[in-house]
C-alpha positions, 0 to 999 in steps of 0.5 A: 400482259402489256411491254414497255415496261412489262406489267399486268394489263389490269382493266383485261383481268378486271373484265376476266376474274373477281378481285380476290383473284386479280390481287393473286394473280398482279402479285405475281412478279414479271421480268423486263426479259422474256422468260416462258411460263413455267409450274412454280412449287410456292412450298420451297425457295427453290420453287422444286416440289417436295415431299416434304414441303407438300407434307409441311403444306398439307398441315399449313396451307399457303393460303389462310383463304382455303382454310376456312370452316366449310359446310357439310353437304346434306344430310351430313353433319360436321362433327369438329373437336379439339382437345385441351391437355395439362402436361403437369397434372396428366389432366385433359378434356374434349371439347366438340361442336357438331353442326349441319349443312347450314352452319347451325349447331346441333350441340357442343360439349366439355368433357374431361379425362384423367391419366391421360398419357399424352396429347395425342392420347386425348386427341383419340380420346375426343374423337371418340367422344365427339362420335359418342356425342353425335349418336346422342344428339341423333345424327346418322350422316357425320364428318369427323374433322379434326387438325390432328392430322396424327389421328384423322391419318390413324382413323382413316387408315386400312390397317390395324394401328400398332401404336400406343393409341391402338385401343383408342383408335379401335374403339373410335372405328367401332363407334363409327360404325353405328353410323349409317355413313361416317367420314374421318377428315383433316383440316388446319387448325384455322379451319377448326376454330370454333373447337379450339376456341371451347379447348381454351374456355375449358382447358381447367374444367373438371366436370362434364358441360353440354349444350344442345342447339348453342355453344358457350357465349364466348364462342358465338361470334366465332360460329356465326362468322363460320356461317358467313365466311361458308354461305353457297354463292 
């Protein structure tokens, strides 16, 4: 940091950090008067923590940059779901992508409901599907990540749901447990992209759509800039 005026000595990062975190770290303001450093929250005004700020946080990070899809670790699978739900006729359907540590795809599928009470119901519909589809497809090792935070938090959870979900929940659990490992996780919805982008193609569809090895062409870009934007260093 250099005085007279106060500013971010440039060329001193330029030799310390990449840009993306010189462009971070030069966005942050510097007073003409002395203060010493303190822990700022960036989820409040008031820059205090909060539980719920942190709760608001966790569903939409700060940062789009720490949202992207990531790659499972061998020998892990990543099963990724959205569901698509038509509040007027009680219709739904699950849409799933399931991909491996490479980034390529295993398979994807539409696959519709009916009498479905309610968003979330579709929401535990589909990642029972999703599971389901996975033991299809072979996989043994699997990551069910959804932007459902209602649902991957039931999923995850120790004890018996108590909810209208329950019987959903249940046989989700049961599914997974013909897995040789199975892991339940949350991502926001721009981590979950590829899922969505299949939740909208399919949001009308009344038959069941599977594709092995490949998504709908319009979803394609999507998958290949996932595996761009999650290559190793």
């Amino acid at each position: 940091m250099l005085a007279n005026p106060r500013r971010w000595n440039m060329e001193l990062l330029q030799d310390l950090f990449t840009a993306d975190d010189i462009r971070l770290i030069s966005s942050i303001p510097l007073s003409d008067v002395h203060q010493d450093d303190i822990m700022v929250w960036g989820g409040e005004t008031k820059g205090e923590y909060s539980v719920r700020s942190g709760y608001r946080q966790l569903i939409r990070p700060m940062n789009p940059m720490l949202t992207n899809w990531t790659r499972p670790t061998e020998p892990f699978v990543k099963i990724n779901d959205d569901a698509a739900f038509n509040t007027s006729i009680g219709r739904a359907s699950s849409r799933v992508v399931v991909r491996d540590s490479n980034g390529l795809v295993l398979g994807s599928c539409f696959i519709p409901s009916i009498n479905v009470l309610s968003p979330f119901a579709e929401e535990a519909l589909t990642a029972i599907h999703g599971l389901r589809f996975s033991l299809d497809l072979g996989c043994m090792h699997v990551v069910l990540e959804s932007d459902s935070l209602t649902i991957i938090s039931k999923l995850r959870s120790v004890v018996d749901d108590l909810s209208i979900l329950r019987p959903y929940i249940a046989d989700a659990r049961s599914v997974s447990q013909a897995f040789a490992s199975c892991r339940f996780a949350f991502t926001p919805r721009s981590g979950n992209e590829v899922a969505h982008c299949l939740a909208r193609l399919g949001k009308d569809s009344t038959v069941e759509m599977f594709w092995f090895e490949e998504v709908p062409p319009q979803a394609s870009a999507l998958v290949q800039a996932d595996r761009r934007c999650s290559e190793p260093p």
